[in-house]
N, C-alpha and C positions, 0 to 999 in steps of 0.2 A: 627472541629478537633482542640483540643488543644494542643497535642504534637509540641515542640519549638526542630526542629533538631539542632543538632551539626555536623554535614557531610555535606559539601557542596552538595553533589548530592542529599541528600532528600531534603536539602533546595530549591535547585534548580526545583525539579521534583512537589512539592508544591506550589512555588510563579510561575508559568509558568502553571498550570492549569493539569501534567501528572496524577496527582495520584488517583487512585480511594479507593484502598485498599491496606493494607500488612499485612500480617500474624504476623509480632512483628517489631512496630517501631524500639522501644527503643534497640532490640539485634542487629536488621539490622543496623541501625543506627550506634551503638559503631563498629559493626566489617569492617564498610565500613572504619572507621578512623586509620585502622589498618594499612592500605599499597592498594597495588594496587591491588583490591578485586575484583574475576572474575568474572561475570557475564552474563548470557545465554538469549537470545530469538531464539526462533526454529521458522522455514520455512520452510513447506511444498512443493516440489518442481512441484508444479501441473498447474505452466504455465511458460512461458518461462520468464515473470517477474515479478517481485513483481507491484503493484499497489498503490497510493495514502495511501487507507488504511491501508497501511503499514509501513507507513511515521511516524506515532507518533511513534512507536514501536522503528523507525531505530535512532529517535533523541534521541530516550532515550537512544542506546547505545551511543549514539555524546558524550553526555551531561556527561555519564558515563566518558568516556575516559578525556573528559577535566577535569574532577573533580579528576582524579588520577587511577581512576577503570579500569580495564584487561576487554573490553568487547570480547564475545566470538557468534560470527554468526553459529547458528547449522542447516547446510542443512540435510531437510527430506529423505536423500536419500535412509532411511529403511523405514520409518515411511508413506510415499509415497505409499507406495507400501501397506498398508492398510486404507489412508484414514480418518481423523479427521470428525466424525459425530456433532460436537457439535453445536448445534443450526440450524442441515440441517434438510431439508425434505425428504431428499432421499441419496441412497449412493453414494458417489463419483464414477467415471469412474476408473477401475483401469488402471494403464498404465505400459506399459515394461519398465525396466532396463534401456536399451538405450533413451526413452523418458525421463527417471526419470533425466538422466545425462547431457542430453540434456537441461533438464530446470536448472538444477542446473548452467549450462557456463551460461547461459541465466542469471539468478539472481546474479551473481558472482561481473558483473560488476559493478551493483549499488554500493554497499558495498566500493568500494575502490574509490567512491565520499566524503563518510560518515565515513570513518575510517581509523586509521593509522595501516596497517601491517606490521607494522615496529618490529625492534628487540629489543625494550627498555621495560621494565621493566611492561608498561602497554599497551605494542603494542598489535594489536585485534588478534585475531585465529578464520581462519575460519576451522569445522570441519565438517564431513557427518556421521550421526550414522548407517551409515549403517558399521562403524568402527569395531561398539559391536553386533549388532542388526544381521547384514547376519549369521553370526556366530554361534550363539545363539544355544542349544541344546534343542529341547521344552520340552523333558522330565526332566531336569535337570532345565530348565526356569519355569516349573511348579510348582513342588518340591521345589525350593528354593525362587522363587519369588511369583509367585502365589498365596503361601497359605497365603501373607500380605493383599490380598485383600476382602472385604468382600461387596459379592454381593449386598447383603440390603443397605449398605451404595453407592455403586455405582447406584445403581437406584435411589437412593434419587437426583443425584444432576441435576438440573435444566436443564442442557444440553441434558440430557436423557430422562429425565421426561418427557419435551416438545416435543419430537419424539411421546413416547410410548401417552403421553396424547390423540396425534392425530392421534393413533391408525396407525401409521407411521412403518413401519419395521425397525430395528436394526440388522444387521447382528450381527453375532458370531466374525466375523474379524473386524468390526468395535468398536465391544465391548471390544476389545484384546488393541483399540491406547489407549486409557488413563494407560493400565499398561505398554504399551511400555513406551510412554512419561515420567512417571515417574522413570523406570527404567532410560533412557536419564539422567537425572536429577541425577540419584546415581551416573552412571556411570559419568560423568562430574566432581561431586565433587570427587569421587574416585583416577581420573585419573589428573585430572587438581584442583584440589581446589576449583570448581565451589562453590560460598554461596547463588546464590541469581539467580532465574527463574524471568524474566519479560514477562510479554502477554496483552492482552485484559483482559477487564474481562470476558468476556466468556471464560477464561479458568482458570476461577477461581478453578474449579474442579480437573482437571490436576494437576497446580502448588502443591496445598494443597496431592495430593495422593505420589507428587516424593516427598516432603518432609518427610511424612510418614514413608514412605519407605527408604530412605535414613538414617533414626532414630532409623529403627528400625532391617535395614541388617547391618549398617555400622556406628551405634551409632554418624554421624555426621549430623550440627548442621550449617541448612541453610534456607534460607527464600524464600518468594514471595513480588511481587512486582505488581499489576495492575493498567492499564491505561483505562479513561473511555471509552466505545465504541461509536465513534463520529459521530453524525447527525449533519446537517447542521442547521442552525437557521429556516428552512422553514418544518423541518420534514426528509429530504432525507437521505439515507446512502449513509458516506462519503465515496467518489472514485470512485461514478459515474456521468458521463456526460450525457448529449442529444446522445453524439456520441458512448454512453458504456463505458469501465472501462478507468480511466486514468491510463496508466501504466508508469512507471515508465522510461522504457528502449526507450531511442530514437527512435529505427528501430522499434517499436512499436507507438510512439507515438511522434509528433517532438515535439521539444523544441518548438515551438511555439505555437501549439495545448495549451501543457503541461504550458506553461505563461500565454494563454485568461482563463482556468479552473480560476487561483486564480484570475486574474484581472477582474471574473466574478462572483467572492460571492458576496453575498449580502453584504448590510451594518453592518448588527451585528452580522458579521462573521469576519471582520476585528479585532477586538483586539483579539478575542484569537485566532486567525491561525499565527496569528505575533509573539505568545507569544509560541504556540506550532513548528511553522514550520520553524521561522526563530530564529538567535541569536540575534537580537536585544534587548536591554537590556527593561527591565518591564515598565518601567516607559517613554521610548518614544512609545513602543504596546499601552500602555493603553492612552496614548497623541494620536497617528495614528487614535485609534478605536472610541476617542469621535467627530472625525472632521464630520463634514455634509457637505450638498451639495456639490459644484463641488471639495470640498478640500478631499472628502472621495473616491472620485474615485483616485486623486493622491496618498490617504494611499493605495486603491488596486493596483497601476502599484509598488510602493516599494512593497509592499505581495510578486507582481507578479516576480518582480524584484531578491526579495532576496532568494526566496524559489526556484529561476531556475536559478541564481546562483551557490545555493548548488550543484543543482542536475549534471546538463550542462554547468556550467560554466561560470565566466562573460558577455564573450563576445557573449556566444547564450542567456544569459538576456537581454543586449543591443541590440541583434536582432534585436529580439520576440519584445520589446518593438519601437526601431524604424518602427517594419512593421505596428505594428497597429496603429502606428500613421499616415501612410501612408494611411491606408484602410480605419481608423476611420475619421481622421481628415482630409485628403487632397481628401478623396476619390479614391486612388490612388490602385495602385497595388502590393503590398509588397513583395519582395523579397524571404521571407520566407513563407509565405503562404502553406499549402499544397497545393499539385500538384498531379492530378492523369496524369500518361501518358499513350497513348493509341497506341497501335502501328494501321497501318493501315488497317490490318485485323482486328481488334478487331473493327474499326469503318466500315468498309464493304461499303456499299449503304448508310451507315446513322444509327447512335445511339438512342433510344429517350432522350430526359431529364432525363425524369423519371431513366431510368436505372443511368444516368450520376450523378443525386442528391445522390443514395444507391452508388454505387461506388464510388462517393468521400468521405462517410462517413459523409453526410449533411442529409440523411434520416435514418432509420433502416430498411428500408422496400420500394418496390412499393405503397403499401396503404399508408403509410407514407406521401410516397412523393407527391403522391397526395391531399391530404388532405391539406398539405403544402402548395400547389399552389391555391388548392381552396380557402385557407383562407388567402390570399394574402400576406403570408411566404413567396415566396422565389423571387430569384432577377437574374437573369443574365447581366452582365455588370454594374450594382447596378439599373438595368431597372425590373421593375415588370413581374414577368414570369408569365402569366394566362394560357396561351394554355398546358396543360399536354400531349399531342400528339403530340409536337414539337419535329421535328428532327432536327439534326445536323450532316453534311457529314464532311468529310476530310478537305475541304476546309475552313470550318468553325473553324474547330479547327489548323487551320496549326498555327495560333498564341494565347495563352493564351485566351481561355475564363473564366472569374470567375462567379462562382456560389455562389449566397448566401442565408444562412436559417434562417428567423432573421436579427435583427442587427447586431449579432455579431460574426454569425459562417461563413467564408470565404472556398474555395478553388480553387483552377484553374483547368482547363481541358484543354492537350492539345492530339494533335499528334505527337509522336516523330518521 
């Protein structure tokens, strides 16, 4: 790309690795210099929190707000309630109203890690479109909005295609989110000034139809903006673990869990998760990311350090980081560790392992766990577990047992 910005934020979103695409440098660019320029990513509210893979998205509102820009968090709380097909297999779950609201307090709290909702000039707004959207009249939505869209060209775009390719079913209400979305998008600029939609690129489709649309009901004059969709250097998509999705929200996932994730990339994953995930300026990320052997696992405990930080706070970074030194390097027993506790009933006459490994979220599964112990995976007391039929009564857990799967995944089990 040879475009040289003059806006600190595409500067910014370029030398730090965000940018995949945008519909016009050169106009997005001039009118971000304009003042404090709003700009939107949407949230489906379809679990109680956002996840890892979400995290680029959320810095790029960060990044927005430090560079001057009004960013603007848009809960799905209409759009929920039909479901983003893009790049799925199958249709989404639909869910009620009261779950929809319910993930939305759920996701709420992230946000005010990552943003100032303050009352200054570029403070962020969080809004739910189910504002414009419950409201909505279909026959008058049809009529006025509708006839922008032209079926041929919505089949065409990649999100779709790749359903229908694999002879996959496409509802009719699913086919309906990309003209909600883009309405979203009118309606945002209409009502707030919104100039500029940010997403994945998988929603390259979307972004490019609210602008459309917005051009062509309300003759205004706003862009896109895409970040690349991020696998790990090994192949995997990012924001899953051994243990399932890293979520974002503590009472889902502890801080500590949430610190071994980064302290457990690989090595050439270190310069850019530094450069995406944390503020660290370019030039000590790319200093971190060329270190090797035992100096590049200290660049992962900073990743792990600054990115749980953000999220959680200093001093649950200083935890997280004192217990695995506890576990890793004294051998010891950490503080912070997940803990499953069992009341006494729950442990009866005796537990086995097996169930003990899937309930601390060290296995996925009983076959799991077994497999785990056959292939001399896992560890009780940091002592090798062979026997898969081993029980465990009350008495055995009246004080922390720790379980381990791997070197590096801990938990404890006890009875409260």
């Amino acid at each position: 790309m040879t475009y040289h910005p003059k806006s600190e934020f595409i500067h910014t979103m370029m030398q730090r690795g965000f940018l995949a695409d945008c519909t016009d440098y050169q106009g997005l660019d001039e009118a971000l210099r304009q003042g404090a320029a709003p700009a939107y990513v949407g949230y489906d509210a379809t679990a109680k929190s956002l996840h890892v893979g979400h995290l680029v998205n959320i810095m790029m509102l960060r990044w927005l707000q430090k560079c001057g820009g009004k960013p603007i968090t848009l809960m799905g709380g209409g759009t929920t309630k039909v479901g983003d097909p893009s790049f799925r297999s199958d249709e989404r779950p639909l869910l009620t109203p009261e779950a929809i609201d319910d993930n939305i307090e759920g996701i709420r709290q992230v946000f005010a890690q990552y943003l100032d909702y303050g009352e200054g000039e570029n403070g962020a707004l969080m809004l739910n479109n189910a504002e414009w959207l419950d409201g909505l009249n279909y026959l008058d939505f049809l009529r006025d909005i509708g006839r922008h869209f032209s079926i041929n060209r919505m089949l065409s775009f990649e999100s779709v295609k790749s359903r229908l390719d694999r002879e996959q079913s496409l509802s009719f209400l699913e086919f309906n989110y990309m003209i909600l979305q883009a309405y979203d998008f009118m309606e945002l600029h209409r009502r707030y000034g919104c100039i500029l939609q940010m997403g994945g690129s998988d929603q390259w489709g979307n972004i490019v139809n609210g602008i459309d649309l917005t051009r062509r009901v309300i003759d205004g004059e706003v862009y896109g903006l895409t970040s690349p969709l991020l696998t790990t250097s090994d192949g995997k998509k990012m924001g899953k673990s051994a243990g399932g999705a890293v979520w974002l929200n503590g009472d889902m996932l502890s801080p500590y869990e949430f610190w071994q994730f980064w302290r457990n990339c690989t090595d050439a994953d270190v310069g850019r998760f530094l450069k995406l995930y944390t503020e660290l300026p370019v030039d000590e990320c790319d200093r971190l990311g060329t270190l090797a052997g035992s100096e590049i696992n200290e660049a992962k405990v900073r990743l792990a350090n600054e990115v749980t930080g953000l999220l959680h706070g200093e001093e649950a970074a200083r935890n997280a980081e004192a217990t695995a030194r506890e576990v890793f390097e004294k051998g010891g027993v950490g503080e912070d560790l997940p803990t499953l506790t069992l009341s006494a009933a729950d442990v009866g006459d005796g537990v086995s392992i097996v169930q003990l490994l899937v309930k601390s979220g060290l296995a996925g599964s009983g076959k799991e766990a077994k497999r785990l112990i056959a292939e001399n995976g896992a560890r009780i007391d940091d002592k090798p577990l062979t026997d898969a039929g081993l029980m465990l009564d009350a008495g055995a857990l009246s004080s922390p047992v720790k379980l381990s799967a791997g070197k590096k995944r801990h938990a404890l089990v006890q009875v409260g």
